[in-house]
N, C-alpha and C positions, 0 to 999 in steps of 0.2 A: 696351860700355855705351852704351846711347842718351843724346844731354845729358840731360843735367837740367833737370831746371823750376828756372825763375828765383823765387824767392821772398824775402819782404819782408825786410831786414834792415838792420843797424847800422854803420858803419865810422865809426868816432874819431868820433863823435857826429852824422856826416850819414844819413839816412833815405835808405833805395834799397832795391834789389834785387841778391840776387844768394847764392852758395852755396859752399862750399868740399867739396875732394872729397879722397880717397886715392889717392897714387899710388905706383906703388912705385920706388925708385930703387935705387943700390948699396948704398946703406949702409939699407935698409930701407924701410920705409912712411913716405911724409913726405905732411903734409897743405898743402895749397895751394889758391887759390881767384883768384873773379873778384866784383867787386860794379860797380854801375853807376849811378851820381850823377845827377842832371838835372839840368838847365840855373844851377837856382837858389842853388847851392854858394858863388858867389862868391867863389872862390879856396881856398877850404878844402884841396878835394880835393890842390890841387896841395902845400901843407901836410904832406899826410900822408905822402908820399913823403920828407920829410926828417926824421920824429919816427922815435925806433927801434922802437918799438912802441907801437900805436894796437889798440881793443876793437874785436873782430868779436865781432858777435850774429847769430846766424846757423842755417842749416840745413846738414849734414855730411853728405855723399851717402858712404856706403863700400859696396863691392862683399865681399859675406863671399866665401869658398872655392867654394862651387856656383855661384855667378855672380851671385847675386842682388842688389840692394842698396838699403840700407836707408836710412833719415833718422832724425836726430833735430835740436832743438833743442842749440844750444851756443854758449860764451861762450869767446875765445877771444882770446888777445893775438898780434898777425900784424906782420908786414915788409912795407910798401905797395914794391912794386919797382920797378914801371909805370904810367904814367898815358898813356893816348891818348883823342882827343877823337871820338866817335864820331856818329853824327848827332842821338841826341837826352837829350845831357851827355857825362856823362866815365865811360869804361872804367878802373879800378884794378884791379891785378894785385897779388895778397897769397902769402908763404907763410907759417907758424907758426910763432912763436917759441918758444911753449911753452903746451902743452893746460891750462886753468886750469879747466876746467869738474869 
C-alpha cells in the first residue's frame, strides 16, 4: 500500500491532520494510526498520552482482499501511545480502543 494522504481531523479536541489505517496482527485486524498537531497545542498534545481514551474523528484507510483500499469517515475512541516532536508540532501515535462509529 502506498501512504496515505494525510487528511483533516480530530484527536481529544485538537484540530490536525492525520488517518488511521488496518493492519493485521496475530490476533487479528487491529486498527491504528498517526495525527499530527501544530505548533499551537500548548501542551494539550502531551495530555493525551495520559487520558485512557481520547475521540479520533478521522479517515480509516483499510486495504479489502484484492488489494485495494478504501476510506471512509469515522468516530473512533483510541490509546495516544506516542508523542515525538517533529519539525512543524507534534507527531501522536494512536491505536483503538474500541470501533464506536
Amino acid at each position: 500500500m502506498s501512504l496515505p494522504e494525510l487528511k483533516s481531523a480530530e484527536l481529544g479536541g485538537i484540530e490536525g491532520t492525520g488517518y488511521a489505517f488496518t493492519t493485521s496482527t496475530f490476533d487479528g485486524d487491529a486498527i491504528q494510526g498517526i495525527f499530527f498537531a501544530d505548533e499551537a497545542t500548548e501542551g494539550k498534545a502531551e495530555a493525551l498520552i495520559e487520558s485512557d481514551a481520547v475521540p479520533f474523528s478521522g479517515v480509516l484507510y483499510k486495504r479489502n482482499r484484492s488489494g485495494s483500499v478504501t476510506q471512509k469517515k469515522v468516530d473512533l475512541d483510541v490509546d495516544v501511545t506516542k508523542m515525538s516532536s517533529v519539525a512543524f508540532g507534534d507527531r501522536l501515535d494512536f491505536v483503538v480502543v474500541e470501533e464506536s462509529d
